[in-house]
C-alpha angles and dihedrals in degrees: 000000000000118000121190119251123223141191119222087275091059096254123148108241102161148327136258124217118213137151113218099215080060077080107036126356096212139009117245107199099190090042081057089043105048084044100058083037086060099042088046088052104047088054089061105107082208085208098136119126140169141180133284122208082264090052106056130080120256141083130292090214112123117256095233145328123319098237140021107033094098087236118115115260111285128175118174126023086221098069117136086241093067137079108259095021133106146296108264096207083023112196125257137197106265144153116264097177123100133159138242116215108273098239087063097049083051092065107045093059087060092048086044092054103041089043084059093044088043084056097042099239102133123086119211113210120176098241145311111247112192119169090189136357109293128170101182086056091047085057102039087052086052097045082049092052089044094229086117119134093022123095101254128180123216123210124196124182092245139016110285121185105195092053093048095050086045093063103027096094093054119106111243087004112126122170130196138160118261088256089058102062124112134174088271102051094049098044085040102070125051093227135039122211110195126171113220093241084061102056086040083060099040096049086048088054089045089051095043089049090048090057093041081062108041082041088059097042097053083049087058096050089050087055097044096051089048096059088045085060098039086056091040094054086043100057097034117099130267121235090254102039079053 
């Protein structure tokens, strides 16, 4: 697939051709899915707490006596079944965060991304030039891109202060260098913005990744079949005992 490719006024100056399923072959929806699940849940503080029956003020006196009031049997006026008692399972402070194997989570940044680009959700422009932080700039470019009024998040190839500091006034505007991304940070936001040095980056990490892989897995057949052959050389006959 071809994308246009803008400059910050919103002029066409080129395109960028790119296949999806270079990225990621196929796209796994409950991979996605575990992945922004996990994100969502490691930014929770988990702080929240509440009283138990002990915690709460109040005495420990019975209501009232045990028979012959025609009331049900009642004890404490801080049960958890009245009105200014406790929590019965009261809440306690706790970790919420855990972690999915980083490969996986690999791999769910490269199906994030493709399923944008296969949707044709993210914009390419040619490159931010600040010469110093402007936020004016930042939201004519947007406006320009007409990506104005959505969250959006912009993407550079490498940090870049002047451009962060540039957007970061902007209500629903993020911006992260293409390292940084991660399947919660592409699926958040309704628009992309990439540079093309970005996804040039990101398709040579993806590449370099790929032949690590293949280069490891052909490791492990080589090691495999030696051990096969070392057993092999070990429980065949000797020429005597033939």
């Amino acid at each position: 697939m071809n994308l246009a490719v803008y400059d910050a006024a919103g002029k066409q100056v080129g395109t960028y051709e790119i296949d999806p399923a270079e990225l990621a072959p196929r796209i796994n929806k409950q991979l996605l899915h575990d992945a922004v699940v996990m994100y969502q849940a490691n930014r929770r503080q988990g702080t929240l707490r509440t009283k138990s029956r002990a915690e709460v003020a109040g005495t420990t006196k019975k209501m009232y006596r045990q028979k012959g009031t025609g009331n049900a049997r009642a004890g404490s006026k801080r049960s958890g079944v009245r009105r200014g008692g406790g929590h019965i399972f009261a809440k306690r402070p706790r970790d919420f965060g855990w972690r999915m194997p980083r490969k996986a989570l690999q791999s769910a940044t490269r199906m994030a991304l493709a399923s944008r680009l296969a949707d044709e959700e993210v914009v390419l422009v040619d490159g931010f030039s600040f010469e110093a932080p402007k936020t004016s700039a930042m939201a004519k470019a947007l406006q320009s891109l007409g990506v104005a009024g959505k969250t959006v998040l912009v993407s550079a190839e490498k940090h870049d202060g002047n451009l962060w500091k540039s957007a970061r006034n902007i209500a629903g505007v993020s911006v992260s260098p293409v390292a940084e991304l991660n399947a919660l940070s592409i699926l958040q936001p309704r628009a992309i913005v990439m540079t093309t040095a970005a996804i040039d980056a990101f398709r040579e990490e993806v590449k370099r990744r790929q032949t690590e892989g293949r280069t490891g897995s052909a490791r492990k057949q080589g090691g495999r079949a030696t051990t096969r052959g070392r057993s092999a050389s070990k429980t065949a006959p000797s020429a005597g005992e033939a």
